[in-house]
C-alpha positions in Angstrom: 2.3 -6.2 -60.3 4.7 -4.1 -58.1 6.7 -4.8 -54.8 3.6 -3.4 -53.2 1.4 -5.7 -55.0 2.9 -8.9 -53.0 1.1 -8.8 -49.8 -2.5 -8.5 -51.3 -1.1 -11.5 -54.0 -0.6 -13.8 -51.1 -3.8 -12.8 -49.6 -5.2 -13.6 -52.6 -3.6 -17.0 -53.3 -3.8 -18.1 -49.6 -7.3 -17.6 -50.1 -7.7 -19.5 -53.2 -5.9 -22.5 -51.6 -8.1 -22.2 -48.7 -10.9 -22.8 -51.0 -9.2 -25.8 -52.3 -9.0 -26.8 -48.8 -5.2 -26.5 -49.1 -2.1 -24.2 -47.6 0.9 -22.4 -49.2 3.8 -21.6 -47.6 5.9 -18.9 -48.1 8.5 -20.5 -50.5 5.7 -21.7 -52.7 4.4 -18.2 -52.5 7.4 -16.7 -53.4 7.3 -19.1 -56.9 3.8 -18.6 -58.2 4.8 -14.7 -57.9 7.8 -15.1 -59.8 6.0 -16.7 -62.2 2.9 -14.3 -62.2 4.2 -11.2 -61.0 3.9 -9.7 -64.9 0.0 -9.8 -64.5 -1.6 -7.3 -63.2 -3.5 -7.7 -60.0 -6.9 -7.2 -61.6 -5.6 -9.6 -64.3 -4.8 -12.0 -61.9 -8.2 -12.3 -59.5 -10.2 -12.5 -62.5 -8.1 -15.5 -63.9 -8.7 -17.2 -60.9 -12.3 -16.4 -60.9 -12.6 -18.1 -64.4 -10.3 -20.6 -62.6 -12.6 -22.1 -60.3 -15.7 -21.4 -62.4 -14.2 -23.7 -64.9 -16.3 -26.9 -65.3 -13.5 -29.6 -66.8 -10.0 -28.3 -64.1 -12.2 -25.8 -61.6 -12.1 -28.9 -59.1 -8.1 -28.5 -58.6 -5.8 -25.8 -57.3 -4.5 -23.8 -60.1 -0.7 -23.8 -61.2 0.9 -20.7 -62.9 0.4 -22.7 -66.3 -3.2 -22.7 -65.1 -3.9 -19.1 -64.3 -1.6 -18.0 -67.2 -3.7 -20.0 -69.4 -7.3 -18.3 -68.4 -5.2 -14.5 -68.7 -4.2 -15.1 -72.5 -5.3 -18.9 -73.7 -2.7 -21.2 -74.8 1.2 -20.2 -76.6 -0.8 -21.3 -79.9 -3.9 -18.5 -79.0 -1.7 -16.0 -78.1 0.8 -16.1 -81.2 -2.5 -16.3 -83.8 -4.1 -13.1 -82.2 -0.5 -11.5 -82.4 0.1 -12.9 -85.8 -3.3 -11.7 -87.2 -2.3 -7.7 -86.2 1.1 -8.4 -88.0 -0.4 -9.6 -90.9 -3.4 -7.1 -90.7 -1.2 -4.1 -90.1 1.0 -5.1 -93.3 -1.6 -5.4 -95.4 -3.4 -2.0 -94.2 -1.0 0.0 -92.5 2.1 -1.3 -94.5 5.8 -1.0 -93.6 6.6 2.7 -95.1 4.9 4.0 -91.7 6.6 3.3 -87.9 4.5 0.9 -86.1 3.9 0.4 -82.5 2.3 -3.1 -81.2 0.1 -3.5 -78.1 2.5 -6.4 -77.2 6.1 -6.6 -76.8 6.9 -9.8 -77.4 5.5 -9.0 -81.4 8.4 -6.4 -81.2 11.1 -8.8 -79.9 9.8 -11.3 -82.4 9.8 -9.0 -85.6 13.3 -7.7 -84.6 14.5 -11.2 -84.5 13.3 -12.1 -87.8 15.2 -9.0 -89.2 12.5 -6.1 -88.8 9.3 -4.4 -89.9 10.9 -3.3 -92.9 12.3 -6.8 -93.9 8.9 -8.0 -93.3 7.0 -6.0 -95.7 9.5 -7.2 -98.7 8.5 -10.6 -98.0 6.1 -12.2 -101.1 2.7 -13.9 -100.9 4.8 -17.4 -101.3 7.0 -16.8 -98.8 4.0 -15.3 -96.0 2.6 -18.9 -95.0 6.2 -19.6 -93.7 6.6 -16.2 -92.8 3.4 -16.7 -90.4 4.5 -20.2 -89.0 8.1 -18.8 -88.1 6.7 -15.5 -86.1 4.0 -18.1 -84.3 6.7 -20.3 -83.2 9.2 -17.7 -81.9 6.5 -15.7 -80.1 5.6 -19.4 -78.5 8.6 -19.7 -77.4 8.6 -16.6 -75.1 5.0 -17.3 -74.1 6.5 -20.4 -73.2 8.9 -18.9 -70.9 6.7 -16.6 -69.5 9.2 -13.7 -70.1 8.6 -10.4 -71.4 12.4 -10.3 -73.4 14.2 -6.6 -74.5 12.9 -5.4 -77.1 12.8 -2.1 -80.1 9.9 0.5 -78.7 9.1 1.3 -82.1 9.7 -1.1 -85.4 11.2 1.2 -87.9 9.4 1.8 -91.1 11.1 3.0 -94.7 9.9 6.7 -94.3 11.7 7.3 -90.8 14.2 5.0 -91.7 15.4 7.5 -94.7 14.1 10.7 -92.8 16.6 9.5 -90.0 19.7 9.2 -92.3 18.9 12.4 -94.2 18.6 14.4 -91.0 14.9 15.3 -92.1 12.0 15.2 -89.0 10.2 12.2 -87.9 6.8 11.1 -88.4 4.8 9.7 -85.8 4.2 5.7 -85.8 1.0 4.0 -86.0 -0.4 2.1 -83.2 -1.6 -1.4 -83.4 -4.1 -2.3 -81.2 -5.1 -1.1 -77.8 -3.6 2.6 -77.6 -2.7 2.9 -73.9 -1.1 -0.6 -74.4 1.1 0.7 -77.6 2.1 3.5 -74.8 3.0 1.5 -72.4 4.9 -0.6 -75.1 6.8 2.1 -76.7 7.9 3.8 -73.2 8.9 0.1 -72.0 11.5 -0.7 -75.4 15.3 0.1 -75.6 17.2 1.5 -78.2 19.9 -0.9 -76.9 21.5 -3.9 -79.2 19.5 -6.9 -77.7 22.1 -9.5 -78.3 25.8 -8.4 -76.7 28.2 -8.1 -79.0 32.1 -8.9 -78.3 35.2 -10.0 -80.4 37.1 -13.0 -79.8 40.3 -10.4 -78.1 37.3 -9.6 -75.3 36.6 -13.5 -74.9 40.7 -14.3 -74.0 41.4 -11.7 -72.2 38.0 -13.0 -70.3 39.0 -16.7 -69.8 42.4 -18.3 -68.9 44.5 -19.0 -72.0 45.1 -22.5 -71.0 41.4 -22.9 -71.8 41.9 -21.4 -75.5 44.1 -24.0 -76.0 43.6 -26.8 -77.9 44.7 -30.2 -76.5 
């Protein structure tokens, strides 16, 4: 959701409450849309819809965790759908080609664990620890609710060499939904997603009496 979004959100969530024969004020407002505010509106009413419909928790107000959880399931849901493309798009796709996710958090989570390429040298042995690794890192920013930084496009060994030779690109393959992928690849950086410094940056940062040991 947008800026613009946040009137017809509280509409929406006053009304909910009012359903639950309950009120919000405007500070508790103000936290269920920092904490939903990545949802899209659409996404949002029809949670809430499924919400109330629900037959074991429909009799209680919803909390983010709540409404987050009838968007996507739980962390555990989530990460096995995203695992499944990885694993599916190694085995079929492979890691020669570029490839572009539906979700961003696959990206972050891929670059973390040292990239598509590194990925696709990884044995048989090694994949059922390969698989529980991705799963718990992508849990963790499930967990968080945050959508981190992350690559628009995991690099592949034919662009990767066509890069350093100079030589023209091919296009990557998309995984999953293809307006999704889009939205994915426009929304990455080619930034370094951890900062970098050297130890000269740090003291000239901090007081030197603090570099000091005692």
């Amino acid at each position: 959701m947008t800026e613009q979004d946040f009137d017809a959100f509280g509409k929406l969530m006053r009304a909910t409450a009012e359903y639950f024969g309950k009120s919000l004020t405007g500070g508790v407002i103000g936290i269920y849309w920092q904490g939903l505010r990545d949802l899209e509106l659409g996404e949002l009413r029809a949670a809430l819809n499924a919400h109330v419909q629900n037959p074991d928790v429909g009799q209680f107000m919803p909390k983010i965790a709540d409404i987050r959880r009838m968007v996507s399931g739980t962390t555990r849901d989530s990460a096995l759908v995203a695992w499944s493309k990885v694993d599916q798009a190694v085995r079929h796709v492979g890691t020669y080609a570029d490839a572009v996710f539906d979700d961003p958090i696959i990206h972050r989570v891929l670059h973390d664990m040292g990239g598509w390429i590194a990925l696709g040298a990884k044995s048989e042995d090694e994949w059922p620890f390969v698989a529980r690794e991705f799963e718990n890192r992508y849990r963790g920013f499930r967990m968080r609710g945050e959508v981190p930084a992350y690559p628009p496009v995991m690099l592949g060994i034919a662009n990767a060499h066509n890069r350093k030779g100079g030589f023209a690109v091919q296009p990557a393959r998309l995984i999953g939904d293809r307006s999704a992928c889009e939205r994915v690849r426009l929304g990455g950086t080619d930034l370094p997603l951890i900062a970098m410094g050297s130890a000269g940056d740090f003291a000239g940062a901090v007081p030197q009496r603090q570099l000091t040991a005692a």
